[in-house]
C-alpha positions as CSV (number, residue, x, y, z in Angstrom):
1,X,-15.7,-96.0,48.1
2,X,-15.8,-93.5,44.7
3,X,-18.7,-92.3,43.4
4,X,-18.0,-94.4,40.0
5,X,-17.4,-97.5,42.5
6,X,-20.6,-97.3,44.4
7,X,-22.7,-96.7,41.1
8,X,-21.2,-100.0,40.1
9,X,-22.4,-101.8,43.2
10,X,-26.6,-100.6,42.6
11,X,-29.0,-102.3,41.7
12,X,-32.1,-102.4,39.4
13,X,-33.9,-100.3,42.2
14,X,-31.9,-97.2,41.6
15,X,-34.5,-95.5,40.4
16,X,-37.0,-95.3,44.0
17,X,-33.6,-95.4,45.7
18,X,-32.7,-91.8,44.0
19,X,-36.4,-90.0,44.5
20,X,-37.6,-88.6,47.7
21,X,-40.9,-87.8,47.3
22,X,-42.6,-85.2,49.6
23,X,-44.9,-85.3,52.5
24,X,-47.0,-84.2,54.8
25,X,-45.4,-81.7,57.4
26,X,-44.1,-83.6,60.0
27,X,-41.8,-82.9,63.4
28,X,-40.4,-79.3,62.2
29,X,-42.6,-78.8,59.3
30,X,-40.1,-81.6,57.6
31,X,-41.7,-82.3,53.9
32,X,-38.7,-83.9,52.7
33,X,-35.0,-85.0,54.1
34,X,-32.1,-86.7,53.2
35,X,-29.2,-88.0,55.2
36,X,-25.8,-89.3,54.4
37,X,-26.6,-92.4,56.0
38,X,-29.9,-93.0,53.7
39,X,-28.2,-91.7,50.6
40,X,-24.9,-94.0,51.2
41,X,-23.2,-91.1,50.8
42,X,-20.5,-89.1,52.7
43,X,-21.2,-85.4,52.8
44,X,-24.5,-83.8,51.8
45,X,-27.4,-83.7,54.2
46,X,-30.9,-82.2,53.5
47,X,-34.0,-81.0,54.7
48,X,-37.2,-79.1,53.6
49,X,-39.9,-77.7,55.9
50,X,-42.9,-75.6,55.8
51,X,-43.6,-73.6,58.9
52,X,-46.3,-71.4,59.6
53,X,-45.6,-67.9,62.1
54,X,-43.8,-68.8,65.3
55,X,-43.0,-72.5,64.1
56,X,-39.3,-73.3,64.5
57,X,-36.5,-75.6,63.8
58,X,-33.7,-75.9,65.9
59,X,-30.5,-78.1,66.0
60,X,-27.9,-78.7,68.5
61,X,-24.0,-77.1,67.8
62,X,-22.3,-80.4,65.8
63,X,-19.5,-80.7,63.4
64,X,-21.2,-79.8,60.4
65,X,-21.8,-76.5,58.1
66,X,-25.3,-75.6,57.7
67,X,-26.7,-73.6,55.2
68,X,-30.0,-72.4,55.9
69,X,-32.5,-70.9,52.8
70,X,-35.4,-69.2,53.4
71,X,-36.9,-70.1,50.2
72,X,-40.4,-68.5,50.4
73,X,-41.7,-66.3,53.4
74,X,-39.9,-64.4,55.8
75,X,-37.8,-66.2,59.4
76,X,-35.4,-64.8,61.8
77,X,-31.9,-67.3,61.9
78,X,-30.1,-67.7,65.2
79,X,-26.7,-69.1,65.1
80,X,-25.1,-69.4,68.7
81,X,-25.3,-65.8,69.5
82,X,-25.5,-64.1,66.1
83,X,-29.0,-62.9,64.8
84,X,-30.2,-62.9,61.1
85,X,-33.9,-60.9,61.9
86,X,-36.7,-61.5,59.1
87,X,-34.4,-62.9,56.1
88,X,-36.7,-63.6,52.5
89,X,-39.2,-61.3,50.8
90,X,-40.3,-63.6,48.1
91,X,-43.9,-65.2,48.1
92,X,-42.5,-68.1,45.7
93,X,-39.0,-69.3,44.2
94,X,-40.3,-67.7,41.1
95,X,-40.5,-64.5,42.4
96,X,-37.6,-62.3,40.7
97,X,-35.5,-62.0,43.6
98,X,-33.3,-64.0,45.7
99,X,-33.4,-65.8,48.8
100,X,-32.6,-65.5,52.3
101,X,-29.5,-67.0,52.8
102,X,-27.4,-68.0,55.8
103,X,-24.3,-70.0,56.2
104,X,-23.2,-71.2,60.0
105,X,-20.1,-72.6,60.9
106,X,-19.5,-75.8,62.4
107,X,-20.7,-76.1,66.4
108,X,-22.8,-73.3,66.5
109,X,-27.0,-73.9,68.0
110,X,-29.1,-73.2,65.0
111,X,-32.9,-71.8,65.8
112,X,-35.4,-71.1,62.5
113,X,-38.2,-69.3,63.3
114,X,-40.5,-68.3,60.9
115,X,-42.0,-65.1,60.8
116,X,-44.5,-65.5,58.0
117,X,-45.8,-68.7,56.4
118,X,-42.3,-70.2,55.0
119,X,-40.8,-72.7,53.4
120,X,-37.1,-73.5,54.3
121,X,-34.1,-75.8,53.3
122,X,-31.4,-76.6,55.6
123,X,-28.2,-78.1,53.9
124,X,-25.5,-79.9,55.8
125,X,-21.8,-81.1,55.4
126,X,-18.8,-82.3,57.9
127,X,-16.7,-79.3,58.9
128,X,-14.1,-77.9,55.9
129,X,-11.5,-75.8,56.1
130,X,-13.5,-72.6,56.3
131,X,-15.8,-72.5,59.4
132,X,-17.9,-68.7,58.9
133,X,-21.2,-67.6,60.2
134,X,-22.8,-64.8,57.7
135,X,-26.1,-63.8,56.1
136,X,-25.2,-63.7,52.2
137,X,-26.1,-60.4,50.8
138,X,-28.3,-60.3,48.1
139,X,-25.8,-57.8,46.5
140,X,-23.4,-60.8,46.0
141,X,-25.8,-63.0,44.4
142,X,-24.8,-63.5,40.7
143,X,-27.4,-64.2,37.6
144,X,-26.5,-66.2,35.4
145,X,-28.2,-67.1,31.8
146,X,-27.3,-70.4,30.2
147,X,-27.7,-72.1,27.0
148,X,-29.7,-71.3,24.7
149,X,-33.2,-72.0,22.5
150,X,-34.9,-74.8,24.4
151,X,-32.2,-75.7,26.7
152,X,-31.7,-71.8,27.9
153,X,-32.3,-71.7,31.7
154,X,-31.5,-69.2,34.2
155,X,-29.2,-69.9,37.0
156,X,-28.3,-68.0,40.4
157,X,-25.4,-68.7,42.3
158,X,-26.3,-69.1,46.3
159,X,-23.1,-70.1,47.3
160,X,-20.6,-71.0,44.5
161,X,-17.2,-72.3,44.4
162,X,-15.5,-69.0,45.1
163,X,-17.7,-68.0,48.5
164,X,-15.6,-68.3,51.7
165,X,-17.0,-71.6,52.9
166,X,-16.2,-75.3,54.2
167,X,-17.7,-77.9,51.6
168,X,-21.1,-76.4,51.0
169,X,-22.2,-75.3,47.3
170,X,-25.7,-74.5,46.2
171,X,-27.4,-72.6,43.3
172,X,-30.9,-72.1,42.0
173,X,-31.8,-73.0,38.3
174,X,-35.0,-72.0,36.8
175,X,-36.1,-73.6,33.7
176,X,-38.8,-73.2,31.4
177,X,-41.6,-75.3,30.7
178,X,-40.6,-77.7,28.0
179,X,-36.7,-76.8,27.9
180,X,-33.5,-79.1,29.1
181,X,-31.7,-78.5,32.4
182,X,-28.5,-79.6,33.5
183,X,-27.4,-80.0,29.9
184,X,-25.5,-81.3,28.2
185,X,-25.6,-84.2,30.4
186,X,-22.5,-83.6,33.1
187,X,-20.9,-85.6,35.8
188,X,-18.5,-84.8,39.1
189,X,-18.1,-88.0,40.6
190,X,-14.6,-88.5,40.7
191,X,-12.1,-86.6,42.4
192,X,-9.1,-86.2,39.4
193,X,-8.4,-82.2,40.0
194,X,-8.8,-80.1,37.8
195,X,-10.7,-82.4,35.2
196,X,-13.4,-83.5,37.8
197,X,-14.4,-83.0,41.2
198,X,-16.2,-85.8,43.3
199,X,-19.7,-84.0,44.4
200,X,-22.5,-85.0,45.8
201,X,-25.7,-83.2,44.5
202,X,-29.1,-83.0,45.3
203,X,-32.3,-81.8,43.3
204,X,-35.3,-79.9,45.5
205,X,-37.7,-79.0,43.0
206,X,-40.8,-76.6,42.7
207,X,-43.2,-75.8,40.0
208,X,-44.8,-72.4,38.7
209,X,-48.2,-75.0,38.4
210,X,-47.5,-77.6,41.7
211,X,-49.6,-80.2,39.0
212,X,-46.4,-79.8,37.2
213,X,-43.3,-82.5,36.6
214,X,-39.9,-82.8,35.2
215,X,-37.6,-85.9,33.8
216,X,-34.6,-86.6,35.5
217,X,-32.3,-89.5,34.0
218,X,-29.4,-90.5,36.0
219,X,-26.9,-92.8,34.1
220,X,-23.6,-94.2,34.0
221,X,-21.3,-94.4,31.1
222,X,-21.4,-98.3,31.2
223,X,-25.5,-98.0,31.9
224,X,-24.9,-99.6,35.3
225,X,-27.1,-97.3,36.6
226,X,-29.6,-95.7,34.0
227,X,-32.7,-94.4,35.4
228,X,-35.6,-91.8,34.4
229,X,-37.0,-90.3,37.2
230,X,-40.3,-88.3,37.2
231,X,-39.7,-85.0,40.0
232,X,-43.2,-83.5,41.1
233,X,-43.3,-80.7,43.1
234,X,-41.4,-80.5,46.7
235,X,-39.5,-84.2,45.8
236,X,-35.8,-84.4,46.4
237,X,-33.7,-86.2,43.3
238,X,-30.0,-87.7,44.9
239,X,-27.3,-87.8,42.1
240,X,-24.6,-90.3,43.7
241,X,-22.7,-90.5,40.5
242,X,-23.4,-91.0,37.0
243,X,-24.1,-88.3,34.2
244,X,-27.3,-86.5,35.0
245,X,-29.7,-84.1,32.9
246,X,-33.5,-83.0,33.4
247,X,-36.2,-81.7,30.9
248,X,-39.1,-80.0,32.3
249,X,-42.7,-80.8,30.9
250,X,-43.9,-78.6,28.5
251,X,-46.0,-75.8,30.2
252,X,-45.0,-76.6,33.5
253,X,-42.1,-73.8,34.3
254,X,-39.6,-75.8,37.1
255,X,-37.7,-74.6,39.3
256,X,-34.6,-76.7,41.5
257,X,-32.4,-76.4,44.3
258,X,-28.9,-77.5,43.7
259,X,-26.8,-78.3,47.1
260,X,-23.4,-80.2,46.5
261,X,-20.4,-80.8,48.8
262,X,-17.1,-83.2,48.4
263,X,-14.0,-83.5,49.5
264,X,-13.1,-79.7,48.2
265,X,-15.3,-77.1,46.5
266,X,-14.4,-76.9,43.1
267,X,-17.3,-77.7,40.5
268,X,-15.5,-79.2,37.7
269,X,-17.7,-81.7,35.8
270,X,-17.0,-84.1,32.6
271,X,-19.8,-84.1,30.0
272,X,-20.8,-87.2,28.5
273,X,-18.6,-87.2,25.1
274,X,-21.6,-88.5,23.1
275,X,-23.2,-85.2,23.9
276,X,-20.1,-82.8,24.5
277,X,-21.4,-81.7,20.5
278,X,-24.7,-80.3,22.3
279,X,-22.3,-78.0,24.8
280,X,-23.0,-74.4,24.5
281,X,-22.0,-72.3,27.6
282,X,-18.8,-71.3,28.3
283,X,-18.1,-73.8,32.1
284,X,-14.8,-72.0,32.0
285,X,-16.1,-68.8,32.4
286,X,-15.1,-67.4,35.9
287,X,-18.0,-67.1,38.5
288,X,-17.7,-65.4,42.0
């Protein structure tokens, strides 16, 4: 089923059905997941734990990429028989610096442990036609400013389009209090290259101030689906399909997460013509 398809088919309980909120640490320091299954989706899975020194997380080889974040802390990544020893040096996302990434190929063990108090995300997708096993090096890591006045946010690109990967993209967008995200609003659910590419996305959000929120609406063009979802800190937003665009309450800086995967890995989007007027960042612009 497409994206545009399977909006069609929800109902008026989209918007709990898009929100996961966090909870309480549970097996693996899990605060959050999501699963293809839950989702109704096909390729992104997701996960986000906190683990104090010596905790760990470990999966079993399978036919999936993972990408593993060290988000906060310090851990040591295991993949079958490569080690990544004591990736992160940030205290919080906000710090200015990036995370610890790495990105294992399909069928390899995977074994977190931390090293310091950390917080982790694990992203998932079937195999692609890149299987590689690598720690990204900060070196790599592109910065990115975008807009501008109150919809200027700063992006950095984890894993772009561009990397050497299966299906796995992710970047990290930090947003000031009281300024638009995601804007103008955008969609990628269906696959018509090069105009749009079908995506699956997910939103992990943090705040500067964890009393903070942000507004998430999630719509189609025929308003099928039109929701306004209220993010707090350490929830998980799905976007299945439908334009998508979030403001971040004023004095309450936010940062999110963005993992997508599809069918391929180019992130070509369509914005909502009503607001293509409002578009003032050059998407064309070439990104590693």
């Amino acid at each position: 089923m497409s994206g545009a398809a399977a909006a069609r088919q929800t109902t008026a309980t989209d918007g709990r059905r898009l929100l996961r909120r966090a909870g309480p640490t549970g097996k693996d320091g899990t605060i959050v997941r999501v699963t293809p299954d839950d989702a109704g989706w096909s390729y992104v899975g997701f996960s986000a734990h906190r683990l104090e020194p010596g905790a760990t997380i470990r999966r079993p080889g399978a036919a999936e990429e993972r990408l593993v974040l060290v988000l906060e802390g310090q851990a040591t990544v295991r993949v079958g028989d490569q080690a990544f020893a004591r990736l992160g040096n940030r205290a919080s996302v906000f710090d200015d610096t990036p995370p610890g990434i790495v990105l294992a190929a399909p069928g390899a063990a995977l074994d977190v442990r931390a090293d310091t108090d950390t917080l982790v995300a694990l992203a998932t997708a079937p195999a692609g036609p890149v299987a590689r096993t690598a720690a990204i090096d900060p070196a790599e890591i592109l910065v990115e400013s975008r807009g501008s006045g109150n919809t200027s946010r700063r992006v950095r690109h984890l894993l772009p389009p561009a990397a050497e990967a299966g299906r796995l993209i992710a970047y990290e967008v930090f947003t000031p209090g009281g300024n638009w995200s995601s804007y103008p609003p955008h969609k990628h659910d269906t696959e018509d290259p090069p105009r749009e590419a079908y995506l699956e996305e997910v939103y992990f959000y943090r705040f500067a101030r964890p009393q903070g929120f942000a507004l998430q609406r999630i719509y189609t063009g025929d308003r099928a689906v039109d929701e306004a979802i209220v993010a707090t800190d350490g929830d998980v937003v799905i976007v299945p399909a439908g334009y998508h665009v979030v403001a971040a309450a004023a004095g309450y800086d936010c940062y999110y997460l963005n993992v997508m995967a599809g069918p391929g890995r180019a992130w070509s989007f369509t914005v909502d013509p009503d607001h293509a007027w409002l578009m003032d960042w050059d998407a064309s612009k070439p990104r590693r």
